[in-house]
VMD Tcl script that draws the C-alpha trace (Angstrom):
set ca {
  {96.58 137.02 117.05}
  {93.48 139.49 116.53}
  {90.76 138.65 114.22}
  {91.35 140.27 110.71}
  {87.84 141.38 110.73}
  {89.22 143.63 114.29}
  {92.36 144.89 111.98}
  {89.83 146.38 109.57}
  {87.79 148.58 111.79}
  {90.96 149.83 112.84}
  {92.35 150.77 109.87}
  {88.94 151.48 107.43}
  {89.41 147.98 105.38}
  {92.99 148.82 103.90}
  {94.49 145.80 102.94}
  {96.65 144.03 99.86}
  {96.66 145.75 96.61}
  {94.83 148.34 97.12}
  {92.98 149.11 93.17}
  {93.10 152.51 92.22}
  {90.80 151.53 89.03}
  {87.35 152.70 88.82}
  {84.81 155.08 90.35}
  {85.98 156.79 93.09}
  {85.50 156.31 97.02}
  {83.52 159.36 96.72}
  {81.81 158.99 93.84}
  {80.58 155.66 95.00}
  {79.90 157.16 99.00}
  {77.58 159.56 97.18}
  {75.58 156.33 95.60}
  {75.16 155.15 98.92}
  {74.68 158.37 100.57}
  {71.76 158.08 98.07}
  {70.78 154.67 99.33}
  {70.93 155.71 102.58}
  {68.57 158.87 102.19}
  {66.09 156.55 101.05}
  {66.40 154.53 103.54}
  {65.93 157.08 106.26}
  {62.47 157.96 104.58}
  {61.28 154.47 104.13}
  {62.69 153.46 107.65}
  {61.34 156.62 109.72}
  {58.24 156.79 107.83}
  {58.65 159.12 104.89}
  {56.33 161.80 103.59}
  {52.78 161.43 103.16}
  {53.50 162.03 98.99}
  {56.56 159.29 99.01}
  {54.10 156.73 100.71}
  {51.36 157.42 98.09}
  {54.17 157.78 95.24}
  {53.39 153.48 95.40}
  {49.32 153.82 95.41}
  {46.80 152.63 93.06}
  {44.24 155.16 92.08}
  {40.84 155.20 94.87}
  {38.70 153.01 92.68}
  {40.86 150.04 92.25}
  {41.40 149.89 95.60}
  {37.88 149.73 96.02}
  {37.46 147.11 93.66}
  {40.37 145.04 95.79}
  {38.97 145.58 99.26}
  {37.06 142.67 99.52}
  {39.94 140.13 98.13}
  {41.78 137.82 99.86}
  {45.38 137.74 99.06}
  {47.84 134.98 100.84}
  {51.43 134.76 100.80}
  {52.60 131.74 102.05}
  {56.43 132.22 103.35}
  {57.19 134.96 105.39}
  {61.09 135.33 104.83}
  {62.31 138.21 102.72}
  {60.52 137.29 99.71}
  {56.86 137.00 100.85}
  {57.11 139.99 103.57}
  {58.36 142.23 100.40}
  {55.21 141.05 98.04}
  {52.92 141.58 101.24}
  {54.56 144.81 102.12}
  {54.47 146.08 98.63}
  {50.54 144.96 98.12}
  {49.73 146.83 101.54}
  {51.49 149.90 99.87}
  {49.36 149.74 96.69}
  {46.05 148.85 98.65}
  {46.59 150.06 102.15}
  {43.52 148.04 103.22}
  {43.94 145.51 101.67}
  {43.02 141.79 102.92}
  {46.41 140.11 102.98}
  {47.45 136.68 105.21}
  {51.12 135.68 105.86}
  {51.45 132.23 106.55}
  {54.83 131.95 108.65}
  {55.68 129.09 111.48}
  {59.10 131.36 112.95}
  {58.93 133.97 115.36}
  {62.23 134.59 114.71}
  {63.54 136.11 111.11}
  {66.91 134.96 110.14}
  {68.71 137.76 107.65}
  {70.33 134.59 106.15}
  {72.47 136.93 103.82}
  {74.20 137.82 106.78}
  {75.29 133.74 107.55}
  {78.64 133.81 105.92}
  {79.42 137.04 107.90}
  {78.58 135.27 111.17}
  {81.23 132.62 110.07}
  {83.33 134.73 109.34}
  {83.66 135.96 112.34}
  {82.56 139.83 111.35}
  {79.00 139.86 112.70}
  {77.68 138.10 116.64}
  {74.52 135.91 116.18}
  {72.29 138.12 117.27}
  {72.62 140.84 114.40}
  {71.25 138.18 112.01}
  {68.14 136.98 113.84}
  {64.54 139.67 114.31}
  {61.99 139.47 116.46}
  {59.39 138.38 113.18}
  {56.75 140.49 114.20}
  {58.60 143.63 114.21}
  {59.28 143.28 110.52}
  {55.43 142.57 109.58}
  {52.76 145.52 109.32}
  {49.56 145.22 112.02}
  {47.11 145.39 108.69}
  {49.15 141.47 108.07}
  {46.92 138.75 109.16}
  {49.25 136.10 110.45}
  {48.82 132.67 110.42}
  {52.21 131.20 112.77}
  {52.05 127.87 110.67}
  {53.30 125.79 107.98}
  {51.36 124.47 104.87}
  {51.30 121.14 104.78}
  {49.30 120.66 101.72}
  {48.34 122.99 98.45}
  {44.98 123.35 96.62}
  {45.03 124.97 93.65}
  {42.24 123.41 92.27}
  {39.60 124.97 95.08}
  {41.73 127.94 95.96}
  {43.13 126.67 99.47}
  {45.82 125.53 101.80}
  {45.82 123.19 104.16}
  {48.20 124.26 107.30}
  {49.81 121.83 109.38}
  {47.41 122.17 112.40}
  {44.87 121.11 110.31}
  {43.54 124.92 109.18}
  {41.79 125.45 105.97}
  {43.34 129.28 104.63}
  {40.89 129.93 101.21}
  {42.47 132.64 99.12}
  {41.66 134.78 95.91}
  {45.31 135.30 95.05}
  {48.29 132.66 96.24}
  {51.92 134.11 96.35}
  {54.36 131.52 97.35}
  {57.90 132.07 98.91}
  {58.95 129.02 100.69}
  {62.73 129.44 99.82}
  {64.80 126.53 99.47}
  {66.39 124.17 102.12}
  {69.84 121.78 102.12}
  {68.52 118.11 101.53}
  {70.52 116.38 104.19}
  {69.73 113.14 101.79}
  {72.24 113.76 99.03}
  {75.01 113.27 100.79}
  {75.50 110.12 102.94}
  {76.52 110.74 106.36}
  {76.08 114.80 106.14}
  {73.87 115.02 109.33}
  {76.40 112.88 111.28}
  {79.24 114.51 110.12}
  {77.69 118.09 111.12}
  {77.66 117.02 115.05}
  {81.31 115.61 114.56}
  {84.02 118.58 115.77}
  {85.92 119.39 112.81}
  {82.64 119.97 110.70}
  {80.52 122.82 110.43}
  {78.37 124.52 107.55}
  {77.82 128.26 107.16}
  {74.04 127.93 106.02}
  {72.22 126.93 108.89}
  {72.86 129.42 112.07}
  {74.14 127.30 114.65}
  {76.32 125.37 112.31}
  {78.32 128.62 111.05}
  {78.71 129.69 114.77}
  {80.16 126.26 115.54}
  {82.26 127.25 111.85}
  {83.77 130.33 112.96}
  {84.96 128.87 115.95}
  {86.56 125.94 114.23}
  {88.44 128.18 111.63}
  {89.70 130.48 114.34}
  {90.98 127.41 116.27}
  {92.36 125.90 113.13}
  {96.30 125.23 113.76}
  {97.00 123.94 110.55}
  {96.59 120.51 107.99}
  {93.73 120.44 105.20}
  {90.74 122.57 105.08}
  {88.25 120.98 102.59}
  {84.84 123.32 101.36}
  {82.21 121.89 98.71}
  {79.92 123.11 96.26}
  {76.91 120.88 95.56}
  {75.22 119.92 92.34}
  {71.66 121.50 91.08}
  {70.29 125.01 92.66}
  {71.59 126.73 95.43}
  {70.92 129.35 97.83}
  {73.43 132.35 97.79}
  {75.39 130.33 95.47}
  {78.81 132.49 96.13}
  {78.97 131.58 99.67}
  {80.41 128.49 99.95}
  {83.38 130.40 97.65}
  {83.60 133.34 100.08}
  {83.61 131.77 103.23}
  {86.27 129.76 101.75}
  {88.36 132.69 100.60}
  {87.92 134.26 103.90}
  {88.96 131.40 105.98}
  {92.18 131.55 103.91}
  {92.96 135.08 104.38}
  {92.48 134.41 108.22}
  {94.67 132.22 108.49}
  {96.98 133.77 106.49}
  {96.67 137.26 108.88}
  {97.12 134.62 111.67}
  {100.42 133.79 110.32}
  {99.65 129.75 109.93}
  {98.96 130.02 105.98}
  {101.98 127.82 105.25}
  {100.71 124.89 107.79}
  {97.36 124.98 105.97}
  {96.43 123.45 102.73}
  {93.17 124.79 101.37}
  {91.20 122.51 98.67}
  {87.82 123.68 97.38}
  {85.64 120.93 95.13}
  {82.65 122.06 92.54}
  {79.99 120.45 90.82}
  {80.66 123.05 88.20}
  {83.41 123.88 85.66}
  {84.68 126.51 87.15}
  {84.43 129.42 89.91}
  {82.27 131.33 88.74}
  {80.12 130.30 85.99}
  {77.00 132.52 86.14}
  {79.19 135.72 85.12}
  {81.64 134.69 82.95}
  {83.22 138.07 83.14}
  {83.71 138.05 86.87}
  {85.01 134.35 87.25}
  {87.63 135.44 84.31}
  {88.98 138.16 87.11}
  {88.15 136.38 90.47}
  {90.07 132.86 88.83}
  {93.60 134.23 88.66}
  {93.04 135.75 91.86}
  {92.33 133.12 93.71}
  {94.52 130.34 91.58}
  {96.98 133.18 92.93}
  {96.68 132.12 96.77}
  {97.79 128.75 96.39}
  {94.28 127.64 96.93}
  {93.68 124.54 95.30}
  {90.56 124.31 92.90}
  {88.91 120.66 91.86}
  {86.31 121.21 89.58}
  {83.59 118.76 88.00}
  {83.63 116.98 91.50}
  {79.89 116.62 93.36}
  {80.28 114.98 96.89}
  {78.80 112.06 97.44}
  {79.24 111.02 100.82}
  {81.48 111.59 103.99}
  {83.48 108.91 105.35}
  {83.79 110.07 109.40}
  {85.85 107.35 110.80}
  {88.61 107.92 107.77}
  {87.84 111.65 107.75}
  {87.60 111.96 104.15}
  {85.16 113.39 101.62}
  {84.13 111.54 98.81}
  {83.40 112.84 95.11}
  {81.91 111.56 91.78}
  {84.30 113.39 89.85}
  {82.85 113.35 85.73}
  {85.34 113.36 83.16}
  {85.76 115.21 80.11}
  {84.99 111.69 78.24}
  {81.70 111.50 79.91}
  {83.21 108.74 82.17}
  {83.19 109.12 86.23}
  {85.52 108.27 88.95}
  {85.07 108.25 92.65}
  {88.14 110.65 94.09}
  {88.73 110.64 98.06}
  {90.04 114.03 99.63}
  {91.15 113.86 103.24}
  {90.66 116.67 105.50}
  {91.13 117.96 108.88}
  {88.33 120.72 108.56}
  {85.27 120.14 106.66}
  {83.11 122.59 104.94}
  {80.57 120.35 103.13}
  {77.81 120.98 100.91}
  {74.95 118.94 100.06}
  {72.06 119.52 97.38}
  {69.42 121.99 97.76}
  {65.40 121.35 97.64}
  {62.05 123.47 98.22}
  {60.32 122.41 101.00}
  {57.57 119.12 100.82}
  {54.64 120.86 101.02}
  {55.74 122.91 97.32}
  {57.70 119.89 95.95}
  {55.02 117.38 96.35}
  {52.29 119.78 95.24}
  {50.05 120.64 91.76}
  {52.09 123.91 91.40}
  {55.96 121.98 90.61}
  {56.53 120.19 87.25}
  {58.36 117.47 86.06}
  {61.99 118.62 85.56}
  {62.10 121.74 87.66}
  {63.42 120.20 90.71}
  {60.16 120.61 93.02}
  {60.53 124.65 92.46}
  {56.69 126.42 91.69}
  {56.35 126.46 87.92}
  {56.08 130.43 87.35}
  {56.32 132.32 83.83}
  {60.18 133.18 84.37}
  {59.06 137.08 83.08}
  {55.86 137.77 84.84}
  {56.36 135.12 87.77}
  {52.68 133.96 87.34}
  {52.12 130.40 87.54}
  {51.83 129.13 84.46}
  {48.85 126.68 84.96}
  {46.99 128.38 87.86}
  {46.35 132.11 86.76}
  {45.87 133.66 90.08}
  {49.05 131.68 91.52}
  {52.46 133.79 91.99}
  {55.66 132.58 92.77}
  {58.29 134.85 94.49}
  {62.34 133.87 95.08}
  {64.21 131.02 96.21}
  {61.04 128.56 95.00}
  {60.50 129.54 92.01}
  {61.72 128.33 88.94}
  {63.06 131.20 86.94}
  {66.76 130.10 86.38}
  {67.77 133.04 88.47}
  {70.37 132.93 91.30}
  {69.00 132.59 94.40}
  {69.37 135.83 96.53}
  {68.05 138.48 98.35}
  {69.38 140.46 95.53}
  {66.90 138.52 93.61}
  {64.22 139.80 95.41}
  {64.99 143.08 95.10}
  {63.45 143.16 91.30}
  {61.21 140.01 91.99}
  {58.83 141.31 94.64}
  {57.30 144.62 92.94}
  {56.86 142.76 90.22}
  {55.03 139.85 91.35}
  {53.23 142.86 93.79}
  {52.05 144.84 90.52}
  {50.97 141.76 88.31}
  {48.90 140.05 91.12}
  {47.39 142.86 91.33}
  {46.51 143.55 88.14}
  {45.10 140.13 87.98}
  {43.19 140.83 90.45}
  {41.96 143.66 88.61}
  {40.76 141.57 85.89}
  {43.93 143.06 83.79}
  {46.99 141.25 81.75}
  {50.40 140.99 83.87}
  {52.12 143.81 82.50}
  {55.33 144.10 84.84}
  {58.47 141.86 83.49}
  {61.19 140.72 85.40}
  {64.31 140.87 83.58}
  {66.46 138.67 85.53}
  {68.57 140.73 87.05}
  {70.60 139.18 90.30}
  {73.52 140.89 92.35}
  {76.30 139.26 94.49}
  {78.38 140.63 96.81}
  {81.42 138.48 96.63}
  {83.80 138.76 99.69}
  {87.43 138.05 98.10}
  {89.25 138.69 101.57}
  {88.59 140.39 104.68}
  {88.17 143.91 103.81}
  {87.35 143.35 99.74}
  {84.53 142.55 97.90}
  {83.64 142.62 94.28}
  {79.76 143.82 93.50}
  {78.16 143.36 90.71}
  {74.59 143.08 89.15}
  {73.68 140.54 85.88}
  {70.80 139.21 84.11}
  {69.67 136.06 82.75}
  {72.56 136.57 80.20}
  {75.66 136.49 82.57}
  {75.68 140.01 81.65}
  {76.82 142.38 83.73}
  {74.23 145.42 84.68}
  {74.62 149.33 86.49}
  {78.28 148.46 85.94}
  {78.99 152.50 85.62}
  {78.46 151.92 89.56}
  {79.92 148.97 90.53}
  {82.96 148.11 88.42}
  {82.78 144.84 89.10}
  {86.12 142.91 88.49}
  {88.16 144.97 91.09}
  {88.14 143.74 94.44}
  {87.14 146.58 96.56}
  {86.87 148.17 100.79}
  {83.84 150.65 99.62}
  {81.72 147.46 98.67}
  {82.95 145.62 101.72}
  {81.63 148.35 103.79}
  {78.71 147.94 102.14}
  {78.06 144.59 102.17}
  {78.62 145.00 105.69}
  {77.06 148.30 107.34}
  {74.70 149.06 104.44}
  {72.65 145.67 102.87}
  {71.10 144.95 106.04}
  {69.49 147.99 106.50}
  {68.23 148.08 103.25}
  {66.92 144.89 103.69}
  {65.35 145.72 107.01}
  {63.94 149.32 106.39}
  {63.59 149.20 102.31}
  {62.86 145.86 101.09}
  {60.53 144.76 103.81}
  {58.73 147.61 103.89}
  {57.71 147.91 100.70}
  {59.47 150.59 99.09}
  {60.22 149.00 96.21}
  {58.86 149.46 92.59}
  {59.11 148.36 89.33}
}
mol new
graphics top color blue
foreach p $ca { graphics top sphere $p radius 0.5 }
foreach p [lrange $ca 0 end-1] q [lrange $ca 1 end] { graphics top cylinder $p $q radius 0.2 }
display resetview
């Protein structure tokens, strides 16, 4: 039985109910054809005016030639602030602190486990994404000083700085759930956020003969927070292509109240869909722990009295989830709060830091109440680019980031539904994406086109406000 992922190569992505709603296929190629004209001038260099087009004028560069700006973090979030600064100041004094020399597009996880991309197109050589005028530091902080304007590395190197961005992203805290690192080396386990993990996934749901699949969603923040949902919809619809659908019962638990809270406009389309494929949702459920020798998961499941239960779901194949947390170093530092859940406590507009004025905070980290993507980035990073510096130019933050997020959520192999929101839940640019229809243009897209402009847009710098 081939892959579905093969099928749709073969035959451009056509699959069940096809939607003839919406903007067209060309309409929507020319958006991209836009897309991907701008990437061919940021990613081959550009003209000498389109490279300036992101300049300060001569004498505030002057005045910012002698500063010392430090990102600490140098995933997609910190690169895209340094990039964007080098753009504005092209001489400027700028240090990435960064302990990988290998970059992980981590968007591009759930598409390993899905069987539709091979390691190897997720993972860059890290220096091959960084400019030469990037001083890098190949370390991790170990401790902040905000007070004296400082880190402290974990090889014992003082780094002193004028201006502090911070994009340390977010990790899974093995902790929350009892037994999770055991249970990820036993053979029917395997999680789609950490690279090895969703190889050894793919390989389990493509072996998969049948019995019950179980996938999680945990409590608090989360990075990506539609992927544990997609890679459970896709597993279905492989198995389904692979003719076993009837052998396999699917069950996917959530913390929350539903599939898709943050939109409430998409999860009212996506639910019925779903509900629709005899997938079996559990809702209000947080796991807990993992029972190995009985194979079952176990859930604090809260009522709608307020009361809580413990519920036990057996499973075959296990797809768990635990809680998400930022990395020590920002956690147990001066720049978190109480109640924020160790995240850098930024203005949620301007994403300065609300006690330290010449302190930035930049994605994952930071505690804006946005969802936690690369699409985040996207408006995040010239933002937090302009208003450091005009802070460094002795100026008042002017740039505002409205909270505007995208997801790309993979319904099946060959569909997707795109869409942008803000803080609100509401939908944004939906004139281009038309959201609530599962399309193959945005699967294409998600596919073939975010990864270049990841690559040639984002981390170089051509973004603006």
């Amino acid at each position: 039985m081939t892959n579905p992922a093969d099928n749709i190569e073969q035959n451009g992505g056509k699959g069940q109910n096809e939607n003839k709603k919406g903007i067209s296929r060309r309409q929507a190629l020319k958006y991209i054809g836009v897309g991907t004209g701008v990437i061919l001038v940021g990613g081959a260099g550009g003209t000498y005016g389109y490279r300036r087009s992101f300049r300060i004028s001569s004498a505030d560069a002057e005045r910012l030639k002698n500063v010392k700006f430090v990102v600490v973090g140098g995933s997609v979030g910190g690169l895209t602030v340094a990039a964007r600064i080098l753009r504005a100041v092209p001489d400027a004094d700028i240090t990435v602190i960064e302990p990988n020399e290998d970059h992980h597009y981590q968007p591009g996880y759930t598409l390993v486990s899905a069987g539709v991309y091979e390691p190897d197109e997720v993972v860059f050589d890290q220096k091959s994404l960084m400019f030469p005028e990037m001083k890098w530091v190949k370390d991790s902080v170990k401790t902040f000083d905000p007070e004296n304007n400082r880190v402290k590395t974990e090889r014992g190197e003082t780094v002193d700085y004028d201006y502090l961005v911070v994009g340390l992203g977010v990790q899974m805290n093995y902790n929350s759930v009892e037994n999770f690192a055991e249970a990820l080396e036993e053979p029917n386990v395997g999680n789609i956020y950490n690279l090895d993990k969703g190889i050894k996934f793919s390989r389990l749901r493509k072996e998969f003969e049948g019995g019950k699949f179980v996938s999680t969603y945990p409590q608090g923040y989360i990075k990506c927070g539609g992927a544990p949902q997609k890679i459970t919809w896709l597993s279905e619809d492989y198995w389904r292509s692979k003719g076993i659908r009837d052998d396999v019962e699917v069950h996917f638990h959530s913390h929350q109240h539903t599939l898709f809270p943050p939109v409430p406009v998409v999860d009212e389309a996506v639910k019925p869909k779903i509900e629709a494929r005899d997938i079996h949702n559990h809702y209000n459920q947080t796991l807990r722990a993992i029972d190995i020798s009985k194979q079952e998961a176990i859930f604090e499941e809260e009522r709608n009295d307020g009361s809580k239960r413990e519920v036990r779901q057996s499973y075959d194949l296990l797809h768990p989830m635990p809680a998400f947390q930022t990395p020590k170093a920002l956690r147990e530092s001066d720049l978190t709060a109480e109640g924020i859940g160790g995240q850098i406590e930024v203005d949620r507009e301007t994403l300065q830091h609300k006690r330290f004025r010449n302190v930035f905070g930049v994605g994952d980290c930071a505690a804006t109440g946005a969802p936690k993507t690369a699409a985040t980035i996207r408006k995040q990073a010239p933002v937090v680019a302009a208003n450091v510096i005009d802070v460094a130019l002795d100026r008042e933050p002017y740039a505002k980031y409205d909270g505007t997020s995208g997801c790309p959520l993979l319904t099946r192999y060959g569909r997707c539904m795109m869409f942008e929101f803000d803080f609100n839940g509401e939908l944004v640019n939906e004139w281009l994406y038309n959201s609530t229809n599962e399309t193959r243009l945005w699967w294409h897209f998600k596919v073939r086109g975010l990864k270049s402009l990841y690559t040639n847009i984002l981390l170089n710098g051509y973004v603006n406000v």
